[in-house]
C-alpha positions as CSV (number, residue, x, y, z in Angstrom):
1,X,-2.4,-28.3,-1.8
2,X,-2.5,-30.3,-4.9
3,X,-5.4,-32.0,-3.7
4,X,-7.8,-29.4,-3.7
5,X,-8.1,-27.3,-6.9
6,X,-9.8,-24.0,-7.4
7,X,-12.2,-25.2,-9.8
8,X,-13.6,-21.4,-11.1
9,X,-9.3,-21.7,-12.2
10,X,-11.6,-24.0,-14.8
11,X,-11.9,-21.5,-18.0
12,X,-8.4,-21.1,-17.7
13,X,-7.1,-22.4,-21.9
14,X,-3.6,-24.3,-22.0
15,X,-2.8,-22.3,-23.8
16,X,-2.3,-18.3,-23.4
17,X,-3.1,-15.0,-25.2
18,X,-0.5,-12.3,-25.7
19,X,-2.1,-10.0,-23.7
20,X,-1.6,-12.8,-20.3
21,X,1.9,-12.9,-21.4
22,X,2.0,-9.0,-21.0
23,X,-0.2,-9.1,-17.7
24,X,2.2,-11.7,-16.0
25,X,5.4,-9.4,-17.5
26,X,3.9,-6.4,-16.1
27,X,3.0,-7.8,-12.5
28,X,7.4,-9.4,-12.7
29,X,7.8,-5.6,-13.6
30,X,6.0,-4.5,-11.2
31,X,8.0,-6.9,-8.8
32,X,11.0,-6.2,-9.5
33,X,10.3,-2.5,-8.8
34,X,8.9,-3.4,-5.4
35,X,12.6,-5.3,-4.2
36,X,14.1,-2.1,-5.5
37,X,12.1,-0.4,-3.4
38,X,12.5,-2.4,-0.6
39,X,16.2,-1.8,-0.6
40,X,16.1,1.6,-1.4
41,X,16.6,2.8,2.6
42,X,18.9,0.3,3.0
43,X,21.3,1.5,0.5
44,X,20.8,4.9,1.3
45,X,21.4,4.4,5.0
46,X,24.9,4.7,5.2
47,X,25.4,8.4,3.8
48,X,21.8,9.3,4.3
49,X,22.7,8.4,8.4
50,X,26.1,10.6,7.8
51,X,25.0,13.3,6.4
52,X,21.8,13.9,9.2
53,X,23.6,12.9,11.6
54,X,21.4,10.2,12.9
55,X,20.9,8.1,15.4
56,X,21.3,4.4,15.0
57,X,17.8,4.2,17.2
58,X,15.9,6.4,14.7
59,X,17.5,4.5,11.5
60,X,15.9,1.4,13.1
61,X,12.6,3.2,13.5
62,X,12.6,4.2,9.7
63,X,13.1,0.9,8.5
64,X,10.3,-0.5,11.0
65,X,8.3,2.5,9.6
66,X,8.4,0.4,6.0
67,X,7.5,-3.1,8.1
68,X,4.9,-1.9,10.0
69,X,3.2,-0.1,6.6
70,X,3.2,-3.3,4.8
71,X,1.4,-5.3,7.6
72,X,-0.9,-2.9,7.1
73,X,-0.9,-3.1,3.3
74,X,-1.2,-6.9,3.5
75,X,-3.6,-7.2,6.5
76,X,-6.4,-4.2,5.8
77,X,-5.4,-2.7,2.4
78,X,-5.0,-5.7,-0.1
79,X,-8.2,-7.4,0.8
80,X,-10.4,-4.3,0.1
81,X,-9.5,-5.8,-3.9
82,X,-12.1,-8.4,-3.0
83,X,-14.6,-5.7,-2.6
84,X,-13.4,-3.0,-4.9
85,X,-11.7,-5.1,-7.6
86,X,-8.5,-5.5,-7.9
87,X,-7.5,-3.1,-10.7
88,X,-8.2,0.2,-8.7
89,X,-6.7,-1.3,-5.9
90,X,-3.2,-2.2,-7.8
91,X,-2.8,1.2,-9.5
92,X,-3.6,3.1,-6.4
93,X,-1.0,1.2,-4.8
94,X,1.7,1.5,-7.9
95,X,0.9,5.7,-7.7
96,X,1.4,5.9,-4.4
97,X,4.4,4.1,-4.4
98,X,6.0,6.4,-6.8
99,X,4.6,9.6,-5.4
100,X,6.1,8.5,-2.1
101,X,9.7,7.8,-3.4
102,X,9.8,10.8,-5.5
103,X,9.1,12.8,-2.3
104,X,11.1,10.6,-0.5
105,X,14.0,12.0,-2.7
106,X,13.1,15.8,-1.4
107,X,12.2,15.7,1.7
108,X,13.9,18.0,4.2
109,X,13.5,16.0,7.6
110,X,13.1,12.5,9.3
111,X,9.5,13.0,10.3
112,X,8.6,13.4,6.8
113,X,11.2,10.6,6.0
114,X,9.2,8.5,8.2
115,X,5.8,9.0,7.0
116,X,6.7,8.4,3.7
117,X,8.4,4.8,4.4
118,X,5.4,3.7,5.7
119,X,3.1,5.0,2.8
120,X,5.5,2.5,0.8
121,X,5.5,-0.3,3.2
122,X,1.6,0.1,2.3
123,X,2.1,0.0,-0.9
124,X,4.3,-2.8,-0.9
125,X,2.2,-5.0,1.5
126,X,-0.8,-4.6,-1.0
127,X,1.3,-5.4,-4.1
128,X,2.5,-8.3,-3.0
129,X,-0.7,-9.8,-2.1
130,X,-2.5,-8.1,-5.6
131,X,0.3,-9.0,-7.9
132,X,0.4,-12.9,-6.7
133,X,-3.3,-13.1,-7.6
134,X,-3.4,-11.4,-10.7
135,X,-0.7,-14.3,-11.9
136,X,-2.2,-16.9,-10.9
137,X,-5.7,-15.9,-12.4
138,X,-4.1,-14.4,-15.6
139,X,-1.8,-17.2,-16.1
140,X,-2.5,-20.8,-18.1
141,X,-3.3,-23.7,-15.3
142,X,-0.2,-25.1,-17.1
143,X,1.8,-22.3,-16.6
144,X,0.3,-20.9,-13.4
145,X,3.4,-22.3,-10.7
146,X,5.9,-21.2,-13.1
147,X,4.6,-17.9,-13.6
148,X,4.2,-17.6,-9.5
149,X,7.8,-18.7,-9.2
150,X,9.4,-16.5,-11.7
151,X,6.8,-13.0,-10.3
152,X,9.1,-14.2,-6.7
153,X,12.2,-14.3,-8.8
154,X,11.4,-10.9,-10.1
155,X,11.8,-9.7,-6.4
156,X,15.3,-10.8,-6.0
157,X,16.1,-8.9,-9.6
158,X,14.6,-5.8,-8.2
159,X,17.6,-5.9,-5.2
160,X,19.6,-6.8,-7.0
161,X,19.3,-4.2,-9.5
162,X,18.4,-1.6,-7.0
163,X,22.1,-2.3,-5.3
164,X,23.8,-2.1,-9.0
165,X,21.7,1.9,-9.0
166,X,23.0,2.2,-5.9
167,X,26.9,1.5,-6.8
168,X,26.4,4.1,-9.6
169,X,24.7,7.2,-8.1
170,X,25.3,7.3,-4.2
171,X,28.7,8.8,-4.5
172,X,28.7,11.2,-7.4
173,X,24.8,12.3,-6.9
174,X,24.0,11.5,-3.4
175,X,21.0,8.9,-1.5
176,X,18.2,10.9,-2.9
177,X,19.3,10.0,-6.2
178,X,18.6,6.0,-5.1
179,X,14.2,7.2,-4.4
180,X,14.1,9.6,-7.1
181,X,15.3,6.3,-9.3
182,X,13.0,4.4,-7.7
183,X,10.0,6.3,-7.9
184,X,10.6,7.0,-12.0
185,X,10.6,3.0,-12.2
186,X,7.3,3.3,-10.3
187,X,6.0,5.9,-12.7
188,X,6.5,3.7,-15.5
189,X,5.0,0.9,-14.2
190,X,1.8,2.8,-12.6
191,X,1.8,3.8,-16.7
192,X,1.8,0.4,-17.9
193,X,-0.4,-0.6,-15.6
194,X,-3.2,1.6,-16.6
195,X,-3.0,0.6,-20.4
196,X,-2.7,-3.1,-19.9
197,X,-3.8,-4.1,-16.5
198,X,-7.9,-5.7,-16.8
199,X,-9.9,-6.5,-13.9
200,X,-10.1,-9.7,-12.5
201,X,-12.3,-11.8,-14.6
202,X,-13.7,-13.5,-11.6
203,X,-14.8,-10.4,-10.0
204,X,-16.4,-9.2,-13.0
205,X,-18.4,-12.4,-13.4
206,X,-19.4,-12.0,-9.5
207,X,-20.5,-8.6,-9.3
208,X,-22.4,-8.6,-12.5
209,X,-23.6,-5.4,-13.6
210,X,-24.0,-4.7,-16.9
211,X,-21.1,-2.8,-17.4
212,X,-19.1,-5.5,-15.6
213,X,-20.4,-7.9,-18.3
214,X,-19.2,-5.6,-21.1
215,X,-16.1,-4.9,-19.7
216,X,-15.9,-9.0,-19.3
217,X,-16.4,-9.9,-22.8
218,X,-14.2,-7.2,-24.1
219,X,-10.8,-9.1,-21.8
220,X,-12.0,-12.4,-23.6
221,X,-11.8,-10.7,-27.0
222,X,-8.3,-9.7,-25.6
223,X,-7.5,-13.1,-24.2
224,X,-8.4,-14.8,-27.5
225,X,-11.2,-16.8,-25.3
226,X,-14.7,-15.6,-26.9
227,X,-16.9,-17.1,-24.1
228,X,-14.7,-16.2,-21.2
229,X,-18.4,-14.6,-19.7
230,X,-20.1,-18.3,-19.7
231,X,-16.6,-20.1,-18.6
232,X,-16.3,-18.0,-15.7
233,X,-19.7,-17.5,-14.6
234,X,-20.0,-21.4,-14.8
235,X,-16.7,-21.7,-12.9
236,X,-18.1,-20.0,-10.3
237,X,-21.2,-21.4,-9.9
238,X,-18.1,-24.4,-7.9
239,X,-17.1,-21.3,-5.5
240,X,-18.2,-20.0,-2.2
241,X,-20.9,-17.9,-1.8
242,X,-20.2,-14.5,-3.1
243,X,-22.4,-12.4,-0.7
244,X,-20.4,-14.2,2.2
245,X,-18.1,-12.2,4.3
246,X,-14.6,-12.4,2.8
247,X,-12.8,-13.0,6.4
248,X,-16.0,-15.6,7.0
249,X,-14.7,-17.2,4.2
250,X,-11.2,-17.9,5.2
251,X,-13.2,-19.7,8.6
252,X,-15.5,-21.1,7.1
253,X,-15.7,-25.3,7.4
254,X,-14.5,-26.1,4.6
255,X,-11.5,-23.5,4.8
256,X,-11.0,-23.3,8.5
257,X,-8.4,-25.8,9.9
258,X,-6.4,-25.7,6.8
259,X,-6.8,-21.8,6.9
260,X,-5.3,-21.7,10.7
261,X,-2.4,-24.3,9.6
262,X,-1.2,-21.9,6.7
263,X,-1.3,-18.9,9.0
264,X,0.8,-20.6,11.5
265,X,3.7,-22.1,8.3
266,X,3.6,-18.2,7.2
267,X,4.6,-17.1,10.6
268,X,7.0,-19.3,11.4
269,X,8.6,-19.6,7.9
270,X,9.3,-15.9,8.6
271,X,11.1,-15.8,12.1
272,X,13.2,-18.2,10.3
273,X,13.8,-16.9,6.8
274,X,14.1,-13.0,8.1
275,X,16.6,-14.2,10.7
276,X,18.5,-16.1,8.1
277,X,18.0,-12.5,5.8
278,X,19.3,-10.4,8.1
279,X,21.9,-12.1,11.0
280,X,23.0,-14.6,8.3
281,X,26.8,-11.9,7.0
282,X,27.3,-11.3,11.0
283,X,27.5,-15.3,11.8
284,X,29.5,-15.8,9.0
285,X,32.0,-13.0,10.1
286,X,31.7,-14.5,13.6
287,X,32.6,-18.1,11.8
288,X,35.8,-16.7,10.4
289,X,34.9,-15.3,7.4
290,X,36.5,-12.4,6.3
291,X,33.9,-9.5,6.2
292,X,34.1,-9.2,2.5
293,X,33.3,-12.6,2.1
294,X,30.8,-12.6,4.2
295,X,29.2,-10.0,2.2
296,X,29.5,-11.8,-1.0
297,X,27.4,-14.4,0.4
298,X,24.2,-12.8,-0.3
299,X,25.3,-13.2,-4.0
300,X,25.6,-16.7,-3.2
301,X,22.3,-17.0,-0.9
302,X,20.7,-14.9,-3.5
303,X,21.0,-17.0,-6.6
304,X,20.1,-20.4,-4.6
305,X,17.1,-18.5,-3.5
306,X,16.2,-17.2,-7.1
307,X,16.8,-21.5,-8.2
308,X,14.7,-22.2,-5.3
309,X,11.4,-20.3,-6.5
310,X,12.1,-21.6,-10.0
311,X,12.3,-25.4,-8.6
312,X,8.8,-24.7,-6.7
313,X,7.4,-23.8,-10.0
314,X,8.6,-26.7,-12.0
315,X,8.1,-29.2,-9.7
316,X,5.2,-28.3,-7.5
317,X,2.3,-29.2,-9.9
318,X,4.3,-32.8,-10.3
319,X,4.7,-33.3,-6.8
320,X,2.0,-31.8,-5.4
321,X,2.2,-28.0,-4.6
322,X,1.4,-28.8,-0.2
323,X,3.7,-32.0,-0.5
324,X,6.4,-30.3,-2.0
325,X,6.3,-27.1,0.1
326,X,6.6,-29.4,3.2
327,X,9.2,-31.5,1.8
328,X,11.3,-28.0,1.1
329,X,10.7,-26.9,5.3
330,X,11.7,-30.4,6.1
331,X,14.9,-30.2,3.8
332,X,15.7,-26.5,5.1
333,X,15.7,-27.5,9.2
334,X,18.1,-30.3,8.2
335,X,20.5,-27.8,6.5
336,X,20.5,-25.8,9.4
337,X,21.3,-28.1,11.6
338,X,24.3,-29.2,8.8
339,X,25.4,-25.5,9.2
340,X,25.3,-25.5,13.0
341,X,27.6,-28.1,12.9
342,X,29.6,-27.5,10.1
343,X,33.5,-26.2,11.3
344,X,34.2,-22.5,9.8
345,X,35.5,-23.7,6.4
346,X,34.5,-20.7,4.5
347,X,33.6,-22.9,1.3
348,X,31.4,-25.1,3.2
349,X,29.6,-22.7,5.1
350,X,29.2,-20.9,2.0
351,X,27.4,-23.9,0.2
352,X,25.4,-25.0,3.0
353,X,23.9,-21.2,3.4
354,X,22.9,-21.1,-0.1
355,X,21.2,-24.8,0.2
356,X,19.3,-23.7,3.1
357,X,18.3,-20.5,1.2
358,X,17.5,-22.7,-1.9
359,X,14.6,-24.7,0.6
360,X,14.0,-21.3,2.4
361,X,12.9,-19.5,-0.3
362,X,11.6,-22.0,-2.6
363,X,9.2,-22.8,0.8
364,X,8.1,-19.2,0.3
365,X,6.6,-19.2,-3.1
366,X,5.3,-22.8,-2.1
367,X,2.9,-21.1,0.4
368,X,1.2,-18.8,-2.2
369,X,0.7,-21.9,-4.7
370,X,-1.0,-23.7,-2.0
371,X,-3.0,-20.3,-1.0
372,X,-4.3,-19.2,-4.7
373,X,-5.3,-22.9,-4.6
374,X,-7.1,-22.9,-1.8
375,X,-9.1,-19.9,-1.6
376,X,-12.0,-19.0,-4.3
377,X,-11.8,-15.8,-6.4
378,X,-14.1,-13.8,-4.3
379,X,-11.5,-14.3,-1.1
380,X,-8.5,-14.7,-2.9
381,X,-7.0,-11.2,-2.1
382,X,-8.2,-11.7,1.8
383,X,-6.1,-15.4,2.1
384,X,-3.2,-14.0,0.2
385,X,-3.3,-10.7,2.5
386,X,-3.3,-12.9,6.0
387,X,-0.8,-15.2,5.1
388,X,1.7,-12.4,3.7
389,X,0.4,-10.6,7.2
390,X,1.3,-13.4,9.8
391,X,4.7,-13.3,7.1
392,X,5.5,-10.2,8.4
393,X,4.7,-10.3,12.2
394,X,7.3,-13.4,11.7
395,X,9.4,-11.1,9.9
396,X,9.7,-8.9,12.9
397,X,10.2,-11.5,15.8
398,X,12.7,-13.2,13.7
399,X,15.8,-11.0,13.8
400,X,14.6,-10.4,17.5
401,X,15.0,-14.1,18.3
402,X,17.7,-13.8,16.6
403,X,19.6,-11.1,18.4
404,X,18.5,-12.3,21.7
405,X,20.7,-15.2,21.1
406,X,23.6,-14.1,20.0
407,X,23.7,-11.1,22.7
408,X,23.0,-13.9,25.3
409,X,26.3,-16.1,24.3
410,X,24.9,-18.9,22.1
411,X,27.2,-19.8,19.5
412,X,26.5,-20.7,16.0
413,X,25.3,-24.5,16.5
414,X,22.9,-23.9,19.4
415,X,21.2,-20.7,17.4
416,X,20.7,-22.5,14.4
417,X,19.7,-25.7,16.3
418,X,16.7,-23.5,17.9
419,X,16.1,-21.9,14.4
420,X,15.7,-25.5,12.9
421,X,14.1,-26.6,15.5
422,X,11.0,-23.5,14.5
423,X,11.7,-24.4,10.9
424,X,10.0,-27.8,12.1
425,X,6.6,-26.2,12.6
426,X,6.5,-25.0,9.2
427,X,7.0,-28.8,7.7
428,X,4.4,-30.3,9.7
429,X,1.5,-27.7,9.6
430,X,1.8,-28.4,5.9
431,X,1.8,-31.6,6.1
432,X,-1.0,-31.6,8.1
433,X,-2.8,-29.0,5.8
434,X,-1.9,-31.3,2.8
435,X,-3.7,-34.1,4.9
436,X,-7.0,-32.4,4.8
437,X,-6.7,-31.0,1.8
438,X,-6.9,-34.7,0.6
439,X,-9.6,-35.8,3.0
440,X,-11.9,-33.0,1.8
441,X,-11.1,-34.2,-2.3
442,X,-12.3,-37.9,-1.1
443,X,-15.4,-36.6,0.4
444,X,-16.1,-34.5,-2.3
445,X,-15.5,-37.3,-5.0
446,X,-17.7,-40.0,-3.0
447,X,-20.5,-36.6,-2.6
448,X,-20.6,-36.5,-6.5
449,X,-20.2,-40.0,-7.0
450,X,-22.9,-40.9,-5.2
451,X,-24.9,-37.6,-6.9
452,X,-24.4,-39.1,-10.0
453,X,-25.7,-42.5,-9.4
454,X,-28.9,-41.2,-8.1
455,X,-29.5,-39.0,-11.0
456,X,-29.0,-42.5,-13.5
457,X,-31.4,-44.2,-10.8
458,X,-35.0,-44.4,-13.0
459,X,-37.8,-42.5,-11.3
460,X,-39.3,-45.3,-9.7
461,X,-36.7,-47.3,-8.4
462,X,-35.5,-43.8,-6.5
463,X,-38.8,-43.5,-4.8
464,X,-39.1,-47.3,-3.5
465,X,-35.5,-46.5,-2.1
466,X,-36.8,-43.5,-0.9
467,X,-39.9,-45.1,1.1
């Protein structure tokens, strides 16, 4: 939503401190320990399942345990940093994170097993939200997209590196080995955290006590911007109401229709994207791949889907961050339709998959662009937390949809023609979104417009027009 920027974004330099360098490297830290953590059951499943003896039926309900924790996390956890700030709120989600996946890699039984996944599906639904707005306010308006896209690349590292921990230690240690890993990369980051991580600037400048103040010239003195206290307060003096309710503020007029649109792209960018996540090996098997091969693709998926964050970053400020996020759903329900109809030649497929991951995923780090755009500091945390949360009920009816199909008889063009077909939504609730987002910049360049030529209007003039 290039249209519409988040003017309090205002005291924001071109150029950046150090210390933002080491905020935005801690948060890609942070991230990357979060898609290791993600994995972490995952790769311990097979053994782990083995060596309990479990049930396929409770394996499921330990990785829903993790889904279902970071709804929560998103919906009611993360937006509490608008109230609370978001500092407490991050490291009280990086401890208990690690103190969950060190016990994780003791515990004795599958209740405790499960309790523990969803402590760190909590953990990781507030993260995800607090981590995406630290960036974008720590970061340069230059260098804002690009430090969004590469915190989302950081993700893909962190599987990527927890599978490489996994090839090393499940064997010759055993799955607990994969948590207790885990949860010391957690350590360290909860560690870094509390040496380098400030409070939000913004908040500080809203909830003005005189502490806050302090505390608010002494991150300028860090950030090499002296009066960051009269930058910010000004900048915000352009924001919503403060005292407002932060959920109000999401429905508020100005916010509302745009809100709703974004809600409904998150939702069904998800049942789309998780299907693709998790069915996409099986189709491929069922294609003709070889197993193996089919495997490999998330290799292939994976670094498309890393290129596709980056390409949201480089090009979204050019384009427009709304245009360009509804350019990449349109291009991704025209690949799937190319890989519906594409015969089984294993090169093909492969290249089409890791184009439509490549629009997927570069879609994904589009929708937090346009929502740290959208939203002022004092609801920030709130939009990010809804549109992460609609991500994830999407994220559960996705692979549903998905398995519905396939145990029903539809073949691989008539699943991915209904996919791209819900991939359509997506591309034209942004684009509707990006609509108003322009609407709502006209009105409010004719509103000052017209302010400004009644403040050069002489005194007297004004009050014949007025009479």
């Amino acid at each position: 939503m290039a249209a519409v920027q988040n003017k309090s974004r205002g005291w924001s330099p071109e150029t950046m401190s150090p210390y933002q360098y080491a905020i935005i490297a801690l948060c890609c830290i942070a991230n990357i320990a979060d898609g290791f953590d993600v994995v972490s059951l995952a790769l311990a499943a097979p053994v782990l399942s083995t060596e309990w003896a479990m049930d396929p039926a409770v394996l499921g309900s330990l990785f829903s345990a993790a889904a279902v924790g970071l709804t929560v996390g998103a919906f009611l956890v993360a937006p509490q940093a608008d109230k609370l700030g978001r500092r407490p709120v991050m490291l009280i989600a990086l401890g208990s994170l690690a103190a969950a996946l060190l016990l994780t890699s003791i515990v004795s039984n599958i209740w405790q097993l499960l309790v523990l996944r969803f402590i760190t599906g909590i953990g990781l639904g507030t993260l995800v939200v607090c981590l995406n707005t630290t960036v974008a306010e720590f970061a340069s308006e230059k260098m804002r997209n690009l430090a969004l896209a590469i915190l989302h690349t950081g993700f893909t590292v962190g599987m990527i590196l927890g599978s490489g921990i996994a090839t090393l230690v499940l064997e010759p240690i055993g799955w607990r080995a994969i948590f207790f890993t885990a949860g010391l990369l957690n350590v360290a980051t909860f560690v870094l955290g509390f040496m380098l991580l400030g409070e939000s600037p913004a908040f500080l400048a809203a909830r003005k006590r005189a502490r806050d103040l302090v505390k608010l010239d002494r991150l300028g003195k860090r950030m090499r911007i002296l009066n960051l206290r009269e930058l910010v307060i000004s900048g915000l003096s352009t924001s919503a109401d403060p005292s407002e309710g932060k959920f109000r503020m999401l429905l508020s007029n100005d916010l509302r229709n745009r809100t709703i649109l974004l809600w409904l792209a998150s939702l069904t960018y998800a049942i789309v994207g998780y299907f693709l996540m998790n069915w996409k090996p099986t189709i491929l098997a069922n294609a003709g791949l070889s197993p193996t091969l089919a495997a490999a693709s998330g290799m292939v998926t994976g670094l498309c889907g890393a290129l596709g964050h980056l390409a949201m970053g480089i090009w979204g400020r050019k384009v427009g961050e709304g245009r360009l996020t509804a350019i990449f759903f349109t291009a991704s329900a025209v690949t799937l339709v190319m890989f519906g109809l594409q015969p089984p030649v294993p090169i093909i497929l492969l290249a089409i998959a890791g184009l439509t991951t490549f629009f997927v995923v570069g879609a994904y780090t589009g929708l937090f662009l346009v929502s740290v755009l959208m939203y002022p500091p004092a609801a920030q945390n709130t939009g990010l937390g809804f549109v992460v949360g609609f991500g994830r009920i999407g994220a559960i009816i996705g692979p549903m949809i998905g398995g519905f199909l396939l145990s029903a008889g539809f073949d691989r063009m008539a699943t991915y023609f209904i996919f791209s077909a819900i991939a359509i939504i997506p591309a034209i609730t942004m684009h509707m979104a990006n609509r108003l987002a322009a609407r709502d910049l006209r009105a409010a360049e004719e509103d000052a417009q017209a302010t400004a030529n009644l403040e050069r209007t002489p005194d007297a003039e004004r009050s014949g027009q007025a009479v």
